[in-house]
N, C-alpha and C positions, 0 to 999 in steps of 0.2 A: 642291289639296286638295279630295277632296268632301264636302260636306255635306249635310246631309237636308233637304229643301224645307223646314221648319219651325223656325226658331229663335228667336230672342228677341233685343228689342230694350230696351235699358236705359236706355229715354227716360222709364218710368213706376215704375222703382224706387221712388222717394221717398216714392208714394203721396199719403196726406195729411199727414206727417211722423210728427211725435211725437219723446217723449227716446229710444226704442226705435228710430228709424228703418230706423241702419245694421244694426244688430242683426237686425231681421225683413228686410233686404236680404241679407246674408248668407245666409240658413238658404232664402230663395227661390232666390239663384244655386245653392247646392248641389242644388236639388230641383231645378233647369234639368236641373245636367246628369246627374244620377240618371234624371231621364225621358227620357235617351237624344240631348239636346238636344248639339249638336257646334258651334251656329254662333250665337255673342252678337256682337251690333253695340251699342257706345258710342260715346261723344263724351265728352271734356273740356268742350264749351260748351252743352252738354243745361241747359235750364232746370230751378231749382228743379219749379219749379209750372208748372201751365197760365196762356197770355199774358191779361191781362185787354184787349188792343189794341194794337198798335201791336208791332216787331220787338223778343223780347228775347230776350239772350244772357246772364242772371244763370243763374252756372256752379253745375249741379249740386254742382262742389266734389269730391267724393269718389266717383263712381258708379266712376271707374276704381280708385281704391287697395279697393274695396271689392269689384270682381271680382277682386283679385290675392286680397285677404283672404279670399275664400270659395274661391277654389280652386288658388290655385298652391302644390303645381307642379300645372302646368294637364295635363291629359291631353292624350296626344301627338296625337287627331285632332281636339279644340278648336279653329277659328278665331275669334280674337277681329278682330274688324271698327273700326278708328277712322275719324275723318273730322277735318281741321283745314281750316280757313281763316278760320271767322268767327272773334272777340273780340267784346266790350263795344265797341272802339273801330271795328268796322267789320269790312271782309274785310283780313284779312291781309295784306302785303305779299308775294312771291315769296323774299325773304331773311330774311323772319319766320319761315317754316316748318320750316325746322329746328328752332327752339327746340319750335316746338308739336310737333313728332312726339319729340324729346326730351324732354318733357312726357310724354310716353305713354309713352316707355319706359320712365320712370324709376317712373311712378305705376302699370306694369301689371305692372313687375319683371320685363322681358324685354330680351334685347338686339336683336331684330328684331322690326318689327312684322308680324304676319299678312299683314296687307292694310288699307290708307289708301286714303280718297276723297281726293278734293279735294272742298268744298262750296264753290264758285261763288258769286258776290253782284253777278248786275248786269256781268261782263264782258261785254266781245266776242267776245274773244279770250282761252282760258285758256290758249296754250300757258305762257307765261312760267313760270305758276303751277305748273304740271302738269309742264314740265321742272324746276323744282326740286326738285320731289316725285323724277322719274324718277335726279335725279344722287345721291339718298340712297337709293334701293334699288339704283342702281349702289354705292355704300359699304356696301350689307349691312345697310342700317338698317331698311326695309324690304323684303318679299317681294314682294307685290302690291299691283299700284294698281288703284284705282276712281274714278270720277268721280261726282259728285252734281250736285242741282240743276239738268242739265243741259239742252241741245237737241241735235238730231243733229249740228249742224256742229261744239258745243263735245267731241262726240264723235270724230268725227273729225280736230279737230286734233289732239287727245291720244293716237290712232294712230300721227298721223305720227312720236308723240315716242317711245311705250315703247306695251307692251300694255293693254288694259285688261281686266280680270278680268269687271268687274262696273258696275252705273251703277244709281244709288239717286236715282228719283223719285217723286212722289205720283203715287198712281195708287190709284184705289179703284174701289167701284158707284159710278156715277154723281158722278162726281170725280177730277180731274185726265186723262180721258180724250184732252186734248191731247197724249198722250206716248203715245199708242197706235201710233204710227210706230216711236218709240225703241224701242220694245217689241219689237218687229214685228222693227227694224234688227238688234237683239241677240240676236235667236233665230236671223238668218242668219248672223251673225256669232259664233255662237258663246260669247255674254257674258250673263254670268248679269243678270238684270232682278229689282232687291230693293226693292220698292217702299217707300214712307211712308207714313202717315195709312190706311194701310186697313182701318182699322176706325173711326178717328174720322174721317175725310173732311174733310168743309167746316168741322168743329171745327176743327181741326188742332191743335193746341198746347195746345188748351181742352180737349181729352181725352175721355172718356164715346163712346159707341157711335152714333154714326150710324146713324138709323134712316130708312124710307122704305114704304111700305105694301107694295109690292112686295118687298121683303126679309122681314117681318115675315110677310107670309102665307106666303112658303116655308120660314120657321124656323118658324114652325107646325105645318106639315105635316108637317113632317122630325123633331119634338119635337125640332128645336136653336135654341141660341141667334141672336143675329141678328148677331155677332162670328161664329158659326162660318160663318155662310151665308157673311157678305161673306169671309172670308177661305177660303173652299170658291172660291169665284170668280174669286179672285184665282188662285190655283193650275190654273185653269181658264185661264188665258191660253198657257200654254204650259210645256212642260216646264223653260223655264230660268229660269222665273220661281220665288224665292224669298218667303215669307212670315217678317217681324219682326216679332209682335207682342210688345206688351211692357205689365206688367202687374207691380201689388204682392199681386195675391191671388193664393195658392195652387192656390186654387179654380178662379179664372179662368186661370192658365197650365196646368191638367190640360185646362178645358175648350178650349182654345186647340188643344194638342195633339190633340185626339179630329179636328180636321178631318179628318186622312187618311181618317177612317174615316166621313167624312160625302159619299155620292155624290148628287149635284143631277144632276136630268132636263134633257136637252135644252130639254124646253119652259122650263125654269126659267132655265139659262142664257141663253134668247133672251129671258126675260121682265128678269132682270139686266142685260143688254147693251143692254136699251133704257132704262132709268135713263138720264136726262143732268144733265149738271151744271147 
């Protein structure tokens, strides 16, 4: 299925809450896909809020019943994006997965899923995990698989098992450029590269826009935001590279979308490229 480099990721729905929450979450996913938007990535274990330290998995709760709620029946070229492994109690077991992509079907009100990561926690080795995954979209229960959190080799054991679509790492300006290999691997390969945190970076979970003086003077230049730059950049890595931003303002997911239409100079890019973590 293709989708438009730009989509939406449903990690910031919640916003800062309120009794109105789900209600202005709704009326947002509609405006997704009003502005043409074809490609939302969620999770079941997406935190409320941003982590004040240390790893947490306190479950959004309803991010998925509440993309069923704002737009099923989903439009037929819609990919909705999940990802299961972690819990509260840790990473998943290979025989727990079932239940959590069941979990997804049930809360997105679909009988196959689009397309499942695996999100990784600290293995060696993910085939085990990543064949379970593979023997439920052999049962029709999902379509495509993806891999998260990963390294190249946890990519390539997951070849040997079934395809991989797609592999979802951080990767920002000047953040997580350790994964500039993976990147690099999946552009030969054929596999779409749909990064995290690229617009909140070294925040990551804590949210709000990663700033750097180098970003800031070419959102200056350009009168764009400093969200449009870093995510101008991102899209700058390569054609198979995908952008998830995710956002409860309005405002901010129009501006979100205007990147297409925002081109950075060579010297800009080489001046982004030298950002390091």
């Amino acid at each position: 299925m293709a989708v438009r480099r730009i989509g939406f990721g449903a990690k910031r729905l919640a916003g800062a809450g309120g009794a109105d929450v789900q209600d202005r979450a709704v009326a947002l996913l509609q405006r997704v896909v009003e502005l043409g938007v074809n490609h939302i990535d969620t999770a079941a274990f997406y935190p409320s809020q941003g982590r004040a330290g240390g790893t947490r998995f306190e479950s959004l709760g309803w991010a998925n019943e509440v993309i069923r709620r704002a737009l099923a029946p989903y439009p037929e070229d819609l990919l909705i994006a999940t990802k299961v492994g972690p819990t509260k109690h840790g990473l998943a077991r290979p025989d727990e997965l079932r239940e959590l992509v069941e979990e997804d079907l049930r809360a997105l009100g679909v009988a196959s899923l689009d397309l499942v990561y695996l999100r990784q926690m600290g293995l060696d080795s993910i085939a085990e995990h990543f064949g379970a995954l593979a023997e439920l979209q052999a049962k029709g229960m999902i379509r495509h698989l993806g891999v998260s959190n990963v390294r190249v080799a946890h990519l390539h054991q997951a070849r040997e098992i079934a395809p991989v679509v797609a592999v979802q790492n951080r990767y920002s300006v000047g953040f997580g450029r350790v994964n500039d290999e993976i990147l690099k691997l999946c552009g030969e390969l054929g596999i779409a590269f749909v990064p995290f945190f690229a617009v909140t970076a070294e925040s990551r979970e804590g949210g709000g826009v990663a700033g750097s003086d180098a970003v800031q003077e070419i959102a200056d230049r350009h009168g764009a935001t400093v969200a449009q730059v870093r995510l101008a950049w991102t899209l700058s890595r390569g054609d198979h590279v995908l952008a998830i931003p995710g956002t409860s303002s309005p405002r901010h997911l129009e501006e979100n979308l205007q990147v297409a239409d925002l081109a950075l100079s060579p010297e800009d890019l080489a001046a982004l490229d030298s950002v390091v973590d």
